[in-house]
Steps between C-alpha positions, in 0.01 A plus 500: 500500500597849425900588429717809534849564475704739731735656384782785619778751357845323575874507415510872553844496663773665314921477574526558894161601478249257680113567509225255585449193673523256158564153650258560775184581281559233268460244766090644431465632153463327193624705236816754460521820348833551471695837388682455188787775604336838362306640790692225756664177505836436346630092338662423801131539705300396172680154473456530925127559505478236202615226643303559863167532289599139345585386865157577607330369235369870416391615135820730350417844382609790311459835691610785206503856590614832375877551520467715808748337787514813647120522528467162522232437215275688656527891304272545143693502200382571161652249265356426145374104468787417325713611773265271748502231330868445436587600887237225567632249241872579652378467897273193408776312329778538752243367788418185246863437402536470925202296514643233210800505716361388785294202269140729518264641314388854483146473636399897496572820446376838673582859500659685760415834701447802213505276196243291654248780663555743169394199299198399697355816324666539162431239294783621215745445798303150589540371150864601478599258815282203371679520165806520718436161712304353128858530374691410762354233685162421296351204715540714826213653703400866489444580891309812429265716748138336555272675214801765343641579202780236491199259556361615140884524332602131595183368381573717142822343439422139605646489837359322774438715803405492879326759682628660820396646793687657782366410863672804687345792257173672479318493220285773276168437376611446164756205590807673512742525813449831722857700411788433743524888558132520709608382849156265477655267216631237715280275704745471820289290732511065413186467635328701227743442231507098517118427487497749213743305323331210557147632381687661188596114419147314605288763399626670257445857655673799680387774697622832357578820720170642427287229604411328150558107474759445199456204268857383457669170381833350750709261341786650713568702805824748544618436831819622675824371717676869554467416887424275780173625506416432172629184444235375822225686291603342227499154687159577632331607167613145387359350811168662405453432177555120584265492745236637246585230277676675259802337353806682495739420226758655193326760273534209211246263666286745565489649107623181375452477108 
């Protein structure tokens, strides 16, 4: 039986701020990305988010990202790899010190918004948040984009790593994900984005935007709870994938090792 993990961005409240719908889509995820304070989150919603994963039974993640609040992760910033690394090691160990708090481990890590797209492509920027999470948290997962660079740094440094893919965004014929600024990067409609999803997992395939069928490995799909809409997509993408036969459970029994 084939497994996948799903997984979404959480904990990215902050003071009297409050954004997404956390304890809903945990009631159908499996694992937690969860902002460590830099680009969202703050210790009052990290210990929060924490202890709701645990509640659920849902693998606990690191979520690092640039320190951009005010852009919230999501702006380019040129930092050198030492930089990286230590704002990775720093992020990575607050969100495990939580984790130990609430008696769990710290099953993965994965970048967030800019950090994470930049170092899909630049494997110097790649290598410089695997050394980060080596470091920090060495016998956590890598949760990297299906076929990218962070793929190829975790597996340099000795990290294990799990392959994502996103079932809401288009893909080019090379594998990577359509940029957010062309209006045809998201896939809006369920009824084309779920069976994708599903096909990504059973077959190991995607369809890009220009026709060509994608070879590409899913031990995990990114998912999303910032509405009531999308926590009932989420619901029915797990529905799906059940009724395929696919097994869905925490990144670490899907990588395992």
């Amino acid at each position: 039986m084939p497994r996948v993990d799903l997984n979404a961005d959480l904990g990215e409240s902050f003071g009297v701020y409050r954004l997404g719908l956390d304890a809903e889509v945990l009631r159908h995820v499996t694992s937690a990305n969860i902002a460590c304070g830099f680009h969202a989150g703050d210790p009052m919603v990290m210990a929060r988010t924490v202890a709701m994963a645990a509640e659920n039974g849902v693998g606990i993640g690191a979520h690092p990202g640039y320190p951009d609040l005010q852009g919230f992760g999501r702006r380019n910033m040129e930092l050198a790899p030492e930089e990286v690394k230590n704002l990775v090691i720093y992020q990575v160990g607050a969100l495990t010190a939580f984790a130990r708090a609430a008696g769990r481990p710290l099953q993965h890590v994965k970048a967030h918004g800019a950090l994470y797209n930049m170092a899909a492509r630049d494997l110097r920027l790649a290598r410089a948040i695997a050394e980060g999470v080596k470091a920090a948290a060495p016998d956590a997962i890598l949760l990297a984009l299906a076929g990218s660079a962070m793929v190829r740094a975790a597996e340099e440094v000795g990290l294990k790593v799990a392959q994502e893919v996103f079932a809401d965004r288009a893909y080019n014929a090379d594998g990577t994900l359509v940029p957010r600024s062309r209006p045809d990067a998201m896939i809006h409609d369920p009824e084309i984005a779920i069976p994708r999803a599903v096909r990504m997992v059973t077959e190991g395939k995607v369809t890009a935007i220009t026709g060509e069928e994608v070879p590409i490995r899913a031990d995990s799909i990114c998912v999303h709870g910032d509405n009531p809409e999308a926590i009932a997509f989420v619901a029915r993408i797990r529905r799906a994938l059940e009724e395929a036969g696919v097994e869905v459970v925490p990144l670490a029994q899907v990588v395992g090792g």
